[in-house]
C-alpha positions as CSV (number, residue, x, y, z in Angstrom):
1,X,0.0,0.0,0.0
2,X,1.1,3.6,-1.2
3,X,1.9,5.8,1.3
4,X,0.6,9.4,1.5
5,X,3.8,11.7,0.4
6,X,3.0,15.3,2.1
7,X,4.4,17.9,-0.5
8,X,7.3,19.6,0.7
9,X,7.2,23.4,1.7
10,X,8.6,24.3,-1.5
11,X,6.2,22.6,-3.8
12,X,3.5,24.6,-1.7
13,X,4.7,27.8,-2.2
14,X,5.2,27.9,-5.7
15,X,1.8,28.1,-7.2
16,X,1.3,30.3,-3.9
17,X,4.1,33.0,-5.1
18,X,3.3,32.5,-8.7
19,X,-0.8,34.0,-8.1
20,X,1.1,36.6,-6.1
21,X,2.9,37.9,-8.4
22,X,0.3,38.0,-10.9
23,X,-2.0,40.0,-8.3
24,X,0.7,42.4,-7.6
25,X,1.2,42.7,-11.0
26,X,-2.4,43.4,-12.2
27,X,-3.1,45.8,-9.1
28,X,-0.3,47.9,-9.9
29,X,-1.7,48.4,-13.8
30,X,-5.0,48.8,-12.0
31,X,-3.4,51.4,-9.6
32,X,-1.6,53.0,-12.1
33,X,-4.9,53.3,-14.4
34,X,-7.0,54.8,-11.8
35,X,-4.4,57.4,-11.2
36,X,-3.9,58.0,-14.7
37,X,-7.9,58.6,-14.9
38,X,-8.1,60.6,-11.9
39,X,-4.5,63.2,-13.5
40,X,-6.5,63.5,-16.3
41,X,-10.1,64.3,-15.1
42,X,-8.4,66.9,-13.0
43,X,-6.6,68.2,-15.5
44,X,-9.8,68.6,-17.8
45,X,-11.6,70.2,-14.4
46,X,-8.9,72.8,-14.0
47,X,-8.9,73.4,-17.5
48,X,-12.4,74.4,-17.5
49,X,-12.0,76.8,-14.8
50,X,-8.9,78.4,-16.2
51,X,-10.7,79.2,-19.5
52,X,-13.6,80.2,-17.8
53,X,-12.9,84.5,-17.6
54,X,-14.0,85.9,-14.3
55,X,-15.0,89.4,-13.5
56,X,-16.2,90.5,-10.1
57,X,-19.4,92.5,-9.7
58,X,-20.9,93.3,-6.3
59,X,-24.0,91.6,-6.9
60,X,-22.4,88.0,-7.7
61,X,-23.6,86.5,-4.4
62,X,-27.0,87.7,-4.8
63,X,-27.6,86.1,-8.0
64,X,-29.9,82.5,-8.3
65,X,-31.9,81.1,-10.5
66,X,-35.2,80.2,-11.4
67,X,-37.3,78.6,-14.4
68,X,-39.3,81.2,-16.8
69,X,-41.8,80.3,-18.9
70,X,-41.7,83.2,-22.1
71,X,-44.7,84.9,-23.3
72,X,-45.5,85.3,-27.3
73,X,-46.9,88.9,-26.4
74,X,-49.7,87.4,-28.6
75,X,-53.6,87.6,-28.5
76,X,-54.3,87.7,-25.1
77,X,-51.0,86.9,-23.7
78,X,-49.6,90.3,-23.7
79,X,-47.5,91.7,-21.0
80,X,-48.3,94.8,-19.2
81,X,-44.6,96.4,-20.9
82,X,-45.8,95.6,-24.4
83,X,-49.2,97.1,-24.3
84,X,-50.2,100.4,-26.1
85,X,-48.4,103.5,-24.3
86,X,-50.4,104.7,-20.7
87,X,-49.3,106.0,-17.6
88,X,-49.5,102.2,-16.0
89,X,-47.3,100.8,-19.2
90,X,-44.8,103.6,-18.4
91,X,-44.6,103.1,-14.8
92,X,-44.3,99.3,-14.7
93,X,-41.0,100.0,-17.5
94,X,-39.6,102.8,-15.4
95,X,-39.8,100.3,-11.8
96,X,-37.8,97.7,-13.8
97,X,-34.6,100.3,-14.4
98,X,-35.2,102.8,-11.9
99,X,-32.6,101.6,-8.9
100,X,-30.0,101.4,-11.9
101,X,-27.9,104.6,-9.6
102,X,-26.2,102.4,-6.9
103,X,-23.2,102.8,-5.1
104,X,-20.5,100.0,-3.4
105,X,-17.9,100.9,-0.5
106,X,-14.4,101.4,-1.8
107,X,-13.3,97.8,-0.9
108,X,-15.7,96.8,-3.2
109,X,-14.8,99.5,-5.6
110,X,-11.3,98.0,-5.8
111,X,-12.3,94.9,-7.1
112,X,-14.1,95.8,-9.8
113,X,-12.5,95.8,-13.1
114,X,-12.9,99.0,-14.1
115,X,-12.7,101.9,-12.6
116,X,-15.7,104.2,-11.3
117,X,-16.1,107.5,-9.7
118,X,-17.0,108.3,-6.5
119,X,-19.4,109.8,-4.8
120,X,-19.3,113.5,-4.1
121,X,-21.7,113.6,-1.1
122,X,-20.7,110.1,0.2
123,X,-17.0,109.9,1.0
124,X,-15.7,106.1,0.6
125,X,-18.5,105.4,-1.5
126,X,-18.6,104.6,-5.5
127,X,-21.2,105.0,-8.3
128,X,-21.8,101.8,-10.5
129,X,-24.9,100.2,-12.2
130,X,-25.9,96.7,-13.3
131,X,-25.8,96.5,-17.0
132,X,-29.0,95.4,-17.1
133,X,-30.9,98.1,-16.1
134,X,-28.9,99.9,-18.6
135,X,-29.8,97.7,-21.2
136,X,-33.5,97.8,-19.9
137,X,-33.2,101.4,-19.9
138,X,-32.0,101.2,-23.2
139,X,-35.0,99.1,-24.6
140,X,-37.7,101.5,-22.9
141,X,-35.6,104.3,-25.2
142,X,-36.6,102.3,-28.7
143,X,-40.1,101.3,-27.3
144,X,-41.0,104.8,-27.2
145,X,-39.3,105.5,-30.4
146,X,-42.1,103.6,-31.9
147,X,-45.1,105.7,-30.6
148,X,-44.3,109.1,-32.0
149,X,-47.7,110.3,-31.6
150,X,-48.1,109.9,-27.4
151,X,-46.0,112.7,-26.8
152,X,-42.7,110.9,-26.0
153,X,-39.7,113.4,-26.4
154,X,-37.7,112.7,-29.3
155,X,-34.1,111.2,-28.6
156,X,-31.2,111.8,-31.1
157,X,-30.5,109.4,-33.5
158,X,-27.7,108.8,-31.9
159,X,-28.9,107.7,-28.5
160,X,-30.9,105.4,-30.3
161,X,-27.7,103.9,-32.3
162,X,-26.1,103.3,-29.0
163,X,-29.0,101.7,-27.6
164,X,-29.8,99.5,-30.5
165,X,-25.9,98.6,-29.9
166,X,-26.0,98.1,-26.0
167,X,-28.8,95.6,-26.7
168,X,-27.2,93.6,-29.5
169,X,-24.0,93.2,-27.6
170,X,-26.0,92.0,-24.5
171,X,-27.9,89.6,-26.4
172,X,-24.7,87.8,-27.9
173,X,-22.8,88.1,-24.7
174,X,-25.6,86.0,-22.9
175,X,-26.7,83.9,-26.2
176,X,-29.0,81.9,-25.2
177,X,-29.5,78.7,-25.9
178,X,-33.1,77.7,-24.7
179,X,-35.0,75.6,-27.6
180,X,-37.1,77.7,-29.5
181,X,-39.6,74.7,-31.3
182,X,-42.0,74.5,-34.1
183,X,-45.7,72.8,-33.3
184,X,-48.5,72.1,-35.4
185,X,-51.7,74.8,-34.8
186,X,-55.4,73.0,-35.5
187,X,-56.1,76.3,-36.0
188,X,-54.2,77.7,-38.2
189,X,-53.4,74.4,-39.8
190,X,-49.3,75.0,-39.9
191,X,-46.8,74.1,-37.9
192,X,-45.6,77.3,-36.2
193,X,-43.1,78.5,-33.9
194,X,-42.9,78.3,-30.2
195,X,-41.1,80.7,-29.0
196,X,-43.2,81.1,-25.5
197,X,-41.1,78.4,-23.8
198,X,-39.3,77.3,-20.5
199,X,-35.8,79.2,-20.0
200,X,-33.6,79.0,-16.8
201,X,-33.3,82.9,-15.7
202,X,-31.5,84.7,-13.5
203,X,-33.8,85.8,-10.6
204,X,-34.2,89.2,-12.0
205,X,-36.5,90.4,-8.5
206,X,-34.0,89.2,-6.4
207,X,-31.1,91.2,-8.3
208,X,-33.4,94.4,-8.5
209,X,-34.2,94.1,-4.3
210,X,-30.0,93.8,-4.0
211,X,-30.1,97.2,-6.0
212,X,-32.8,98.7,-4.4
213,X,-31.0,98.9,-1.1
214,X,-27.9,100.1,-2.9
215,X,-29.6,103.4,-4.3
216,X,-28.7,106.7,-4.4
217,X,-30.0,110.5,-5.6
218,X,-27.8,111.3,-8.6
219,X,-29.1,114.7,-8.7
220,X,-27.3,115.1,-5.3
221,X,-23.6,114.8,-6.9
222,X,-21.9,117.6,-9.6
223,X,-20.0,115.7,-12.1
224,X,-18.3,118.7,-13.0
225,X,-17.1,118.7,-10.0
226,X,-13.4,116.7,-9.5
227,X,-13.2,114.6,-6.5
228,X,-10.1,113.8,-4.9
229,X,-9.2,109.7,-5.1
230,X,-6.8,107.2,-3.8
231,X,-8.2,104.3,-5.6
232,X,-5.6,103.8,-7.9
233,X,-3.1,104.1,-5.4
234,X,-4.8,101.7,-2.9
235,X,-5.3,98.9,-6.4
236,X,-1.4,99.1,-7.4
Protein backbone atom coordinates (compact mmCIF):
# COMPACT_ATOMS: atom_id res chain seq x y z
CA UNK A 1 0.00 0.00 0.00
CA UNK A 2 1.07 3.56 -1.21
CA UNK A 3 1.89 5.85 1.34
CA UNK A 4 0.62 9.41 1.46
CA UNK A 5 3.80 11.69 0.40
CA UNK A 6 3.00 15.28 2.05
CA UNK A 7 4.36 17.90 -0.45
CA UNK A 8 7.27 19.60 0.66
CA UNK A 9 7.18 23.40 1.69
CA UNK A 10 8.59 24.31 -1.54
CA UNK A 11 6.23 22.62 -3.80
CA UNK A 12 3.53 24.61 -1.71
CA UNK A 13 4.74 27.80 -2.15
CA UNK A 14 5.23 27.90 -5.68
CA UNK A 15 1.79 28.14 -7.22
CA UNK A 16 1.34 30.31 -3.87
CA UNK A 17 4.11 32.99 -5.06
CA UNK A 18 3.34 32.50 -8.71
CA UNK A 19 -0.78 34.04 -8.13
CA UNK A 20 1.09 36.63 -6.06
CA UNK A 21 2.91 37.92 -8.39
CA UNK A 22 0.25 38.02 -10.91
CA UNK A 23 -2.05 39.95 -8.31
CA UNK A 24 0.68 42.38 -7.58
CA UNK A 25 1.16 42.69 -10.96
CA UNK A 26 -2.38 43.43 -12.19
CA UNK A 27 -3.09 45.75 -9.05
CA UNK A 28 -0.34 47.86 -9.91
CA UNK A 29 -1.71 48.41 -13.77
CA UNK A 30 -5.00 48.76 -12.05
CA UNK A 31 -3.38 51.39 -9.61
CA UNK A 32 -1.55 53.00 -12.08
CA UNK A 33 -4.93 53.35 -14.39
CA UNK A 34 -6.98 54.77 -11.78
CA UNK A 35 -4.45 57.42 -11.16
CA UNK A 36 -3.86 58.01 -14.70
CA UNK A 37 -7.92 58.65 -14.91
CA UNK A 38 -8.15 60.59 -11.95
CA UNK A 39 -4.54 63.21 -13.49
CA UNK A 40 -6.54 63.52 -16.34
CA UNK A 41 -10.07 64.26 -15.11
CA UNK A 42 -8.39 66.94 -12.99
CA UNK A 43 -6.62 68.24 -15.48
CA UNK A 44 -9.78 68.64 -17.78
CA UNK A 45 -11.62 70.23 -14.39
CA UNK A 46 -8.86 72.79 -14.01
CA UNK A 47 -8.86 73.43 -17.51
CA UNK A 48 -12.37 74.36 -17.54
CA UNK A 49 -12.04 76.79 -14.84
CA UNK A 50 -8.90 78.37 -16.25
CA UNK A 51 -10.74 79.21 -19.54
CA UNK A 52 -13.60 80.18 -17.75
CA UNK A 53 -12.88 84.49 -17.57
CA UNK A 54 -13.97 85.93 -14.30
CA UNK A 55 -15.02 89.43 -13.55
CA UNK A 56 -16.24 90.50 -10.10
CA UNK A 57 -19.36 92.54 -9.71
CA UNK A 58 -20.91 93.28 -6.27
CA UNK A 59 -24.00 91.61 -6.89
CA UNK A 60 -22.37 87.96 -7.74
CA UNK A 61 -23.56 86.53 -4.40
CA UNK A 62 -26.99 87.68 -4.84
CA UNK A 63 -27.57 86.08 -8.03
CA UNK A 64 -29.86 82.50 -8.25
CA UNK A 65 -31.89 81.11 -10.50
CA UNK A 66 -35.23 80.16 -11.38
CA UNK A 67 -37.30 78.58 -14.37
CA UNK A 68 -39.28 81.23 -16.80
CA UNK A 69 -41.76 80.31 -18.94
CA UNK A 70 -41.74 83.24 -22.10
CA UNK A 71 -44.73 84.87 -23.26
CA UNK A 72 -45.54 85.31 -27.26
CA UNK A 73 -46.94 88.91 -26.37
CA UNK A 74 -49.68 87.38 -28.59
CA UNK A 75 -53.65 87.57 -28.51
CA UNK A 76 -54.30 87.70 -25.11
CA UNK A 77 -51.00 86.92 -23.65
CA UNK A 78 -49.63 90.26 -23.70
CA UNK A 79 -47.46 91.68 -20.97
CA UNK A 80 -48.29 94.83 -19.25
CA UNK A 81 -44.56 96.43 -20.89
CA UNK A 82 -45.83 95.56 -24.39
CA UNK A 83 -49.24 97.11 -24.30
CA UNK A 84 -50.16 100.36 -26.14
CA UNK A 85 -48.44 103.49 -24.30
CA UNK A 86 -50.36 104.69 -20.73
CA UNK A 87 -49.27 106.02 -17.63
CA UNK A 88 -49.52 102.20 -16.04
CA UNK A 89 -47.31 100.77 -19.24
CA UNK A 90 -44.79 103.64 -18.44
CA UNK A 91 -44.62 103.07 -14.78
CA UNK A 92 -44.29 99.34 -14.72
CA UNK A 93 -41.04 100.04 -17.54
CA UNK A 94 -39.61 102.81 -15.38
CA UNK A 95 -39.82 100.35 -11.76
CA UNK A 96 -37.78 97.70 -13.77
CA UNK A 97 -34.56 100.29 -14.37
CA UNK A 98 -35.19 102.76 -11.87
CA UNK A 99 -32.60 101.63 -8.87
CA UNK A 100 -29.96 101.43 -11.93
CA UNK A 101 -27.88 104.61 -9.57
CA UNK A 102 -26.22 102.44 -6.90
CA UNK A 103 -23.17 102.82 -5.08
CA UNK A 104 -20.52 100.03 -3.41
CA UNK A 105 -17.88 100.90 -0.50
CA UNK A 106 -14.42 101.39 -1.75
CA UNK A 107 -13.27 97.84 -0.85
CA UNK A 108 -15.74 96.78 -3.18
CA UNK A 109 -14.81 99.48 -5.59
CA UNK A 110 -11.26 98.00 -5.84
CA UNK A 111 -12.26 94.86 -7.09
CA UNK A 112 -14.10 95.81 -9.80
CA UNK A 113 -12.48 95.76 -13.13
CA UNK A 114 -12.86 98.96 -14.15
CA UNK A 115 -12.67 101.86 -12.61
CA UNK A 116 -15.66 104.20 -11.34
CA UNK A 117 -16.11 107.50 -9.65
CA UNK A 118 -16.99 108.34 -6.50
CA UNK A 119 -19.45 109.79 -4.78
CA UNK A 120 -19.25 113.49 -4.05
CA UNK A 121 -21.66 113.63 -1.06
CA UNK A 122 -20.66 110.10 0.20
CA UNK A 123 -17.05 109.89 0.97
CA UNK A 124 -15.72 106.12 0.63
CA UNK A 125 -18.53 105.36 -1.46
CA UNK A 126 -18.61 104.63 -5.53
CA UNK A 127 -21.22 105.00 -8.33
CA UNK A 128 -21.76 101.77 -10.51
CA UNK A 129 -24.88 100.21 -12.21
CA UNK A 130 -25.85 96.74 -13.27
CA UNK A 131 -25.76 96.53 -16.99
CA UNK A 132 -28.99 95.37 -17.13
CA UNK A 133 -30.87 98.07 -16.13
CA UNK A 134 -28.92 99.92 -18.61
CA UNK A 135 -29.79 97.65 -21.18
CA UNK A 136 -33.47 97.81 -19.93
CA UNK A 137 -33.21 101.44 -19.89
CA UNK A 138 -31.99 101.23 -23.20
CA UNK A 139 -35.04 99.15 -24.65
CA UNK A 140 -37.65 101.46 -22.95
CA UNK A 141 -35.64 104.25 -25.24
CA UNK A 142 -36.60 102.28 -28.68
CA UNK A 143 -40.07 101.26 -27.31
CA UNK A 144 -41.01 104.84 -27.19
CA UNK A 145 -39.27 105.50 -30.43
CA UNK A 146 -42.10 103.63 -31.92
CA UNK A 147 -45.05 105.72 -30.65
CA UNK A 148 -44.31 109.06 -32.01
CA UNK A 149 -47.71 110.29 -31.58
CA UNK A 150 -48.06 109.87 -27.44
CA UNK A 151 -46.04 112.72 -26.80
CA UNK A 152 -42.73 110.89 -26.00
CA UNK A 153 -39.71 113.42 -26.42
CA UNK A 154 -37.69 112.75 -29.28
CA UNK A 155 -34.10 111.25 -28.59
CA UNK A 156 -31.18 111.81 -31.10
CA UNK A 157 -30.52 109.36 -33.48
CA UNK A 158 -27.68 108.79 -31.91
CA UNK A 159 -28.90 107.66 -28.49
CA UNK A 160 -30.93 105.37 -30.34
CA UNK A 161 -27.74 103.88 -32.34
CA UNK A 162 -26.12 103.34 -29.02
CA UNK A 163 -28.95 101.70 -27.56
CA UNK A 164 -29.84 99.54 -30.46
CA UNK A 165 -25.94 98.57 -29.91
CA UNK A 166 -25.98 98.10 -26.04
CA UNK A 167 -28.83 95.56 -26.70
CA UNK A 168 -27.20 93.60 -29.54
CA UNK A 169 -24.04 93.17 -27.60
CA UNK A 170 -26.04 91.96 -24.49
CA UNK A 171 -27.85 89.57 -26.40
CA UNK A 172 -24.69 87.85 -27.86
CA UNK A 173 -22.76 88.10 -24.69
CA UNK A 174 -25.64 85.96 -22.91
CA UNK A 175 -26.70 83.86 -26.25
CA UNK A 176 -28.99 81.92 -25.19
CA UNK A 177 -29.52 78.67 -25.89
CA UNK A 178 -33.07 77.71 -24.73
CA UNK A 179 -35.03 75.58 -27.58
CA UNK A 180 -37.07 77.70 -29.46
CA UNK A 181 -39.63 74.71 -31.25
CA UNK A 182 -41.99 74.45 -34.06
CA UNK A 183 -45.69 72.78 -33.26
CA UNK A 184 -48.51 72.10 -35.37
CA UNK A 185 -51.73 74.75 -34.76
CA UNK A 186 -55.39 72.99 -35.48
CA UNK A 187 -56.11 76.29 -36.01
CA UNK A 188 -54.17 77.68 -38.19
CA UNK A 189 -53.45 74.45 -39.81
CA UNK A 190 -49.25 74.99 -39.85
CA UNK A 191 -46.75 74.07 -37.86
CA UNK A 192 -45.61 77.28 -36.23
CA UNK A 193 -43.05 78.46 -33.95
CA UNK A 194 -42.95 78.29 -30.24
CA UNK A 195 -41.11 80.74 -29.02
CA UNK A 196 -43.19 81.09 -25.48
CA UNK A 197 -41.10 78.45 -23.85
CA UNK A 198 -39.27 77.26 -20.50
CA UNK A 199 -35.78 79.20 -19.95
CA UNK A 200 -33.57 79.03 -16.79
CA UNK A 201 -33.32 82.89 -15.72
CA UNK A 202 -31.46 84.69 -13.48
CA UNK A 203 -33.76 85.83 -10.56
CA UNK A 204 -34.15 89.22 -12.05
CA UNK A 205 -36.52 90.38 -8.55
CA UNK A 206 -33.97 89.21 -6.43
CA UNK A 207 -31.06 91.21 -8.30
CA UNK A 208 -33.45 94.35 -8.48
CA UNK A 209 -34.19 94.12 -4.28
CA UNK A 210 -30.02 93.76 -3.98
CA UNK A 211 -30.06 97.22 -6.02
CA UNK A 212 -32.78 98.70 -4.40
CA UNK A 213 -30.96 98.89 -1.08
CA UNK A 214 -27.93 100.07 -2.94
CA UNK A 215 -29.65 103.37 -4.25
CA UNK A 216 -28.67 106.74 -4.44
CA UNK A 217 -29.95 110.52 -5.58
CA UNK A 218 -27.80 111.31 -8.57
CA UNK A 219 -29.11 114.67 -8.73
CA UNK A 220 -27.26 115.09 -5.33
CA UNK A 221 -23.64 114.77 -6.91
CA UNK A 222 -21.87 117.63 -9.56
CA UNK A 223 -20.00 115.68 -12.13
CA UNK A 224 -18.28 118.69 -13.02
CA UNK A 225 -17.15 118.67 -9.98
CA UNK A 226 -13.38 116.71 -9.48
CA UNK A 227 -13.22 114.59 -6.52
CA UNK A 228 -10.06 113.75 -4.92
CA UNK A 229 -9.22 109.69 -5.05
CA UNK A 230 -6.80 107.22 -3.79
CA UNK A 231 -8.18 104.29 -5.60
CA UNK A 232 -5.61 103.76 -7.94
CA UNK A 233 -3.12 104.08 -5.44
CA UNK A 234 -4.82 101.71 -2.92
CA UNK A 235 -5.34 98.86 -6.37
CA UNK A 236 -1.43 99.12 -7.37
Amino acid sequence: MAKYMPLDNGARRQPLSRALKVFCVLSAIMNFASLWLLTTTRHSVCTTVQDTPYLYSPAENVVTHRIVKFSRGLADDIPIYERRPSPAVDAAWHKLYSVAETRITKSEALKMPNRTWPLQREPGHYMFALDVFHQLHCLDVLRKQVHPGYNYTRIPISHVRHCIGAIRQALMCSADISTVVWQWSEERQLAEQRDDIVHVCRDFERIREWASRHTFVAQQSDFHVYVDDDLDVLSM
